[in-house]
C-alpha positions in Angstrom: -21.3 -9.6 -6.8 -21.4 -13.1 -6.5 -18.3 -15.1 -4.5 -17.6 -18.5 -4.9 -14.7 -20.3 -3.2 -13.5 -24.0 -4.1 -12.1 -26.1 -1.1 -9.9 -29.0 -1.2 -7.5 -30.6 0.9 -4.4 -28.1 0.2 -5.5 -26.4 -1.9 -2.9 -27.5 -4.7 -4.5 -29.6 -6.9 -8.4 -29.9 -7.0 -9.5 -26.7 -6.0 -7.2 -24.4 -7.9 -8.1 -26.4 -10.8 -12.1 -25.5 -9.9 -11.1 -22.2 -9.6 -9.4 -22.3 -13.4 -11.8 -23.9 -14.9 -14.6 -21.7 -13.5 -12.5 -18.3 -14.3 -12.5 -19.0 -17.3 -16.3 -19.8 -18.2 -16.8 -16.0 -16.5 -14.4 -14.6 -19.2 -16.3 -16.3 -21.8 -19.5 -15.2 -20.9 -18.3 -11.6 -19.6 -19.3 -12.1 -16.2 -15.7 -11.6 -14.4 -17.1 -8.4 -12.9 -20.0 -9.9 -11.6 -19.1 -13.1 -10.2 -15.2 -13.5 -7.7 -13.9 -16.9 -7.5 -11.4 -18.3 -4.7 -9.9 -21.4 -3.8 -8.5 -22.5 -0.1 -7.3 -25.5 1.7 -8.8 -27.0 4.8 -5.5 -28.2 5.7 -2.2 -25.4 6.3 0.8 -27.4 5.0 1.1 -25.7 1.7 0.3 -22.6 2.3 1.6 -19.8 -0.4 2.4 -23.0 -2.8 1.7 -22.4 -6.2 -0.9 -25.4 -7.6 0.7 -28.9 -8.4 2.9 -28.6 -11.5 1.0 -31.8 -13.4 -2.4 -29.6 -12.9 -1.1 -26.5 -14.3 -0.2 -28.6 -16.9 -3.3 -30.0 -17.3 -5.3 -27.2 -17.3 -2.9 -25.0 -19.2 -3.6 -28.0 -22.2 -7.3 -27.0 -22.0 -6.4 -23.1 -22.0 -7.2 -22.9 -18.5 -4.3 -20.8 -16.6 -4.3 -21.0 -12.8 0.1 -21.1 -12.3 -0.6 -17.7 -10.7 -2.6 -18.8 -7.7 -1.3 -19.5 -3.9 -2.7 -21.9 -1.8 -3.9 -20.8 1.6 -6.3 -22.1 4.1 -10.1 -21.6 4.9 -10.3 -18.4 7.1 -13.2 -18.0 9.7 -14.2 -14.9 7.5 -14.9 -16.7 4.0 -18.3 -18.4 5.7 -19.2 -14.7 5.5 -17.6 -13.6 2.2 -18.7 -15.9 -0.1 -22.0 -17.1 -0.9 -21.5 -20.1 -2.1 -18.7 -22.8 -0.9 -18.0 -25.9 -2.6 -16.1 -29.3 -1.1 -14.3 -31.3 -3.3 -15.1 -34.6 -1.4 -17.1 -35.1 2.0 -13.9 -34.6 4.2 -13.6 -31.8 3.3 -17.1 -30.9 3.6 -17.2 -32.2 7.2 -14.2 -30.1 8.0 -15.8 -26.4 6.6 -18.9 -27.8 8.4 -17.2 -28.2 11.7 -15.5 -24.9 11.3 -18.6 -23.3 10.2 -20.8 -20.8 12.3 -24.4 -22.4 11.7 -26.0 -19.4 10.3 -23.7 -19.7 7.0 -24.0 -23.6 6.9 -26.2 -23.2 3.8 -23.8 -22.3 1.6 -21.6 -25.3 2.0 -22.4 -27.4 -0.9 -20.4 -30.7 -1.9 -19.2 -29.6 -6.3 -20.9 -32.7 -7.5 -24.0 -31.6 -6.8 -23.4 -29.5 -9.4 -23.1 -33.1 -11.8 -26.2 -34.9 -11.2 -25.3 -37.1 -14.2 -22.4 -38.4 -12.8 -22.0 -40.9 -10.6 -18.9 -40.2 -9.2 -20.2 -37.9 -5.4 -16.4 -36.7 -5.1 -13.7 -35.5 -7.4 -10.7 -37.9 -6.5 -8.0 -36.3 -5.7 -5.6 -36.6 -8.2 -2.2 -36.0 -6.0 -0.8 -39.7 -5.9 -2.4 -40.7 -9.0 -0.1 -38.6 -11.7 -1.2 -36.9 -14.9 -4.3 -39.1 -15.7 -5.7 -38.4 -12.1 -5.4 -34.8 -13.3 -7.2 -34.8 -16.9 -10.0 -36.8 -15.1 -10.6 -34.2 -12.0 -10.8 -31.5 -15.2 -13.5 -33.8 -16.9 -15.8 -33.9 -13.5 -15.2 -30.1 -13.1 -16.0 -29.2 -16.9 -19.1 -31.1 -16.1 -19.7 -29.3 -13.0 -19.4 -25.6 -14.6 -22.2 -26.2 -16.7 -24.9 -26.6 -14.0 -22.9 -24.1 -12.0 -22.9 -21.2 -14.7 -26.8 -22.1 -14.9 -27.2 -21.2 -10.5 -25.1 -18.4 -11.3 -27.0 -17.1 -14.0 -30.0 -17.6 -11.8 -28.5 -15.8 -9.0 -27.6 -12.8 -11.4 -31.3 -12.6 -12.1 -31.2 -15.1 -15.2 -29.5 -14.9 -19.0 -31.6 -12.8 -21.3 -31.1 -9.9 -18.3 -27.1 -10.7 -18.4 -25.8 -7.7 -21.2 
């Protein structure tokens, strides 16, 4: 089992989005069972929120369902859990670093290295911006899944062994 957690700011927006987005390539390529996906917050202040109405939205328009989730924040123990964890922007990145034991700081990773095309480094966060913020954060992240699914599929030990 693979575990990947997505980390934003409050875990309302960006993240929970990630977290959609990559759900539901794993269903499409039957690889729920083998891979887990989270999201958290490196800030506490909407804790047990469901995500930002405009991004269920959003993502609900591109079948992606994530109304379900809860935000909550990074825990000491998801350095250990999950094997790869991906910042939505370098503050957050700076914050899971700081918080991070040095043994696991390997698997902090900024999402847009996942979107060497682009040359965008952060996904914005969409929060103040309204609905077009939203569909644009969804573009990056669609972008990012691709090179993503191909680590993961790596990781698993490569497609043609993936029934």
């Amino acid at each position: 089992m693979i575990r990947v957690l997505f980390v934003c700011m409050g875990n309302i927006c960006r993240s929970p989005m990630a977290q959609g987005v990559l759900e539901q390539r794993l269903n499409e390529e039957r690889l729920e069972d083998r891979v887990q996906v989270d999201s958290a917050g490196t800030h506490h202040y909407h804790s047990g929120d469901p995500p930002d109405r405009r991004g269920v939205a959003a993502a609900r328009q591109r079948g992606v369902e994530i109304g379900g989730q809860r935000a909550r924040p990074v825990r000491d123990t998801d350095f250990q859990e999950f094997d790869l964890i991906l910042a939505m922007d370098s503050d957050n990145e700076q914050a899971l670093r700081a918080i991070c034991p040095p043994f696991y700081s390997d698997r902090i990773k900024p999402v847009m290295d996942f979107a060497p095309d682009l040359r965008e480094r952060e996904v914005p966060d969409p929060y103040y911006v309204g609905g077009d913020g939203f569909e644009k954060v969804l573009d990056m992240l669609e972008l990012c899944m691709e090179e993503l699914m191909d680590e993961l599929h790596d990781r698993l030990g490569g497609r043609d062994t993936i029934a």
